[in-house]
C-alpha beads as a LAMMPS data file, in Angstrom:
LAMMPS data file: protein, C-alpha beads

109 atoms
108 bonds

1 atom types
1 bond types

-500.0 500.0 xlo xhi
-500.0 500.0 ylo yhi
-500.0 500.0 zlo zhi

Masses

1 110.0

Atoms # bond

1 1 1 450.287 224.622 -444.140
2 1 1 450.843 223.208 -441.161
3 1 1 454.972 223.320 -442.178
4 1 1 454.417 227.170 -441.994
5 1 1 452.711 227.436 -438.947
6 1 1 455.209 225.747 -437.492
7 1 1 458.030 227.854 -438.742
8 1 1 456.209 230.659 -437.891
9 1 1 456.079 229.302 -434.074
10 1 1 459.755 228.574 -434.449
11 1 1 460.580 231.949 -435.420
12 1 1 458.387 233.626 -432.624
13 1 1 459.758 231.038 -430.097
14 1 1 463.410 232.210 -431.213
15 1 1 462.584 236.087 -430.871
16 1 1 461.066 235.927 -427.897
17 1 1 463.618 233.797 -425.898
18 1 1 466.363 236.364 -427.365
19 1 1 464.385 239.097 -426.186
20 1 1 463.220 237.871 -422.811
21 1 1 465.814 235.462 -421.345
22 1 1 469.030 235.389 -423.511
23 1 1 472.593 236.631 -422.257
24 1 1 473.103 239.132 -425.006
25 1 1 469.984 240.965 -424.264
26 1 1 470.480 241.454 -420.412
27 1 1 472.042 244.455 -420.152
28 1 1 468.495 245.883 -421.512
29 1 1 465.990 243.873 -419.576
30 1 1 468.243 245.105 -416.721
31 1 1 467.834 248.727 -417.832
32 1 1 464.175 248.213 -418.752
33 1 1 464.012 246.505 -414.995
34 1 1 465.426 249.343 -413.105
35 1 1 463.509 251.922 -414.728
36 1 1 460.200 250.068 -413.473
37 1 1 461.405 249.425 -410.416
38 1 1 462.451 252.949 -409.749
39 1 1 458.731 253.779 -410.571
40 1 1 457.776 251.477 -408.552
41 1 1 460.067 252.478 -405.529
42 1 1 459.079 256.251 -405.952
43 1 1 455.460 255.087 -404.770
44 1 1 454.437 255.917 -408.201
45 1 1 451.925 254.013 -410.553
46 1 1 453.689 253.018 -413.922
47 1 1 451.339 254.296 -417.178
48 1 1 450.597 251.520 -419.570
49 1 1 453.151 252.102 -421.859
50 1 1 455.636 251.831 -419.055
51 1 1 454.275 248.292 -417.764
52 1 1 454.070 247.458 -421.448
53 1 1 457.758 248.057 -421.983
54 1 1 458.551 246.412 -418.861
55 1 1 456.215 243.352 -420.119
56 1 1 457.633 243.399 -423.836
57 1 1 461.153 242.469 -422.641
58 1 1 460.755 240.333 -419.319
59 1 1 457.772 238.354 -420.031
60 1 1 457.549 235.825 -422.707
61 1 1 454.160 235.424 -423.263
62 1 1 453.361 239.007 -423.632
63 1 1 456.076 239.609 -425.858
64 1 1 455.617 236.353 -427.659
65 1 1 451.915 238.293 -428.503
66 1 1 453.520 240.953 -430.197
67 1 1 456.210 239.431 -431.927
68 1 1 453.576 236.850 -433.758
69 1 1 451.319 239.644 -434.537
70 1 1 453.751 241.327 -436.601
71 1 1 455.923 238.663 -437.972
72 1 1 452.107 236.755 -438.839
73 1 1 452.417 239.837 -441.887
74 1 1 454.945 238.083 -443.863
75 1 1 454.597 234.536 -442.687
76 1 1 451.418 233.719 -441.813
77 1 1 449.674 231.078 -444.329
78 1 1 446.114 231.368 -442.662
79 1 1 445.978 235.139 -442.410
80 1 1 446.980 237.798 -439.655
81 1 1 444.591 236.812 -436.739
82 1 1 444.690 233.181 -436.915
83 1 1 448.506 233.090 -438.282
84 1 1 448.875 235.269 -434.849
85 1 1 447.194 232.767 -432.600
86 1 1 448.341 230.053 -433.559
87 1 1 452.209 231.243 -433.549
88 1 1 451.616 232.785 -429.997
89 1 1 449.723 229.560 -428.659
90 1 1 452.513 227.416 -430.146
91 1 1 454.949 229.873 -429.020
92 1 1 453.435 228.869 -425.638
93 1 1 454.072 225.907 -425.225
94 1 1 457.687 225.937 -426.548
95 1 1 458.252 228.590 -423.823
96 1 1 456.502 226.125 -421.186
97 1 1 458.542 223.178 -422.091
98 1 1 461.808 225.338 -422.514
99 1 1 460.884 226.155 -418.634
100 1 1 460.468 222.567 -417.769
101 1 1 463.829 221.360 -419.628
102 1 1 465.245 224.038 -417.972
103 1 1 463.993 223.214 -414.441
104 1 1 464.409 219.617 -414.518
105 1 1 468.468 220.320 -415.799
106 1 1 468.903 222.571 -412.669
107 1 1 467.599 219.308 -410.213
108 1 1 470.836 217.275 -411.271
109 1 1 473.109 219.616 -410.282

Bonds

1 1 1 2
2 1 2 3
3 1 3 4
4 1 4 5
5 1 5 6
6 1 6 7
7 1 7 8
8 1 8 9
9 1 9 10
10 1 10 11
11 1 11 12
12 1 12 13
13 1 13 14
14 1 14 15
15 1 15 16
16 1 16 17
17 1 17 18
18 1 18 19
19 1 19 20
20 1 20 21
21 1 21 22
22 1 22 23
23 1 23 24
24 1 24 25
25 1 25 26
26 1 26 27
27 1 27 28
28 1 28 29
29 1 29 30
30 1 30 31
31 1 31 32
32 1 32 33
33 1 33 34
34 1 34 35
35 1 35 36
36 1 36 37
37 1 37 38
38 1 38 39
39 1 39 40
40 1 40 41
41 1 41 42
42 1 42 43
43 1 43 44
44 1 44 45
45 1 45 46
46 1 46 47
47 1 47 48
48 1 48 49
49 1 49 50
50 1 50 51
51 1 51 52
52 1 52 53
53 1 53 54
54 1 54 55
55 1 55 56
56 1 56 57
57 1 57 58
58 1 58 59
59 1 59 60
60 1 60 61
61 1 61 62
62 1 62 63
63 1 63 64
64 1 64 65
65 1 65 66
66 1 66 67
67 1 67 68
68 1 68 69
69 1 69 70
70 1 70 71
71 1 71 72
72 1 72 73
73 1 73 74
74 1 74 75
75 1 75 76
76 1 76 77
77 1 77 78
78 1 78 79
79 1 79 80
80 1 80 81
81 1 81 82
82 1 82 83
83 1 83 84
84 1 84 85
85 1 85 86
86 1 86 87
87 1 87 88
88 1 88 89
89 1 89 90
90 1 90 91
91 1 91 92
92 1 92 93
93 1 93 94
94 1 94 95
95 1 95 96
96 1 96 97
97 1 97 98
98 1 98 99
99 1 99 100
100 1 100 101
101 1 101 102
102 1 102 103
103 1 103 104
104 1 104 105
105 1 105 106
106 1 106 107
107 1 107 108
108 1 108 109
């Protein structure tokens, strides 16, 4: 079980770094980016489904909650809520110590 869980982190971790930090998907966080900011510039207040969108593909732990709640349907092992929390708290973590690697590679240079 615990094989499945982590698979299931894997996969979230994957998603989630595609949709929130990769190369290929810039060109939309950039679009999804200026939209909000344009809202935000126009002294308006952004409705929740705008700061949702905005959140969904710039910040990885809110997207990294969505993802694992609907990929914990098909691979969960412990059922929807728990399969969900425990991909999105291990999805966490990855996330944290992709960060760190990250940071501590951009010191050496």
């Amino acid at each position: 079980m615990f094989e499945e869980i982590l698979l299931h982190s894997l996969v979230v971790f994957s998603i989630t770094l595609t949709i929130t930090k990769s190369k290929i998907m810039a060109c939309k966080r950039n679009f999804v980016e200026d939209r909000y900011d344009h809202v935000l510039q126009s002294n308006k207040i952004p409705c929740f489904l705008h700061e949702w969108w905005h959140a969904m593909w710039t910040c990885p732990m809110c997207s990294g909650f969505w993802v694992a709640l609907v990929t914990a349907f098909w691979l969960s092992p412990c059922g929807i809520i728990w399969g969900t929390l425990a991909a999105y708290g291990l999805n966490w973590l990855l996330h944290c110590c992709e960060d760190f690697l990250y940071a501590m590679g951009q010191d050496d240079s």
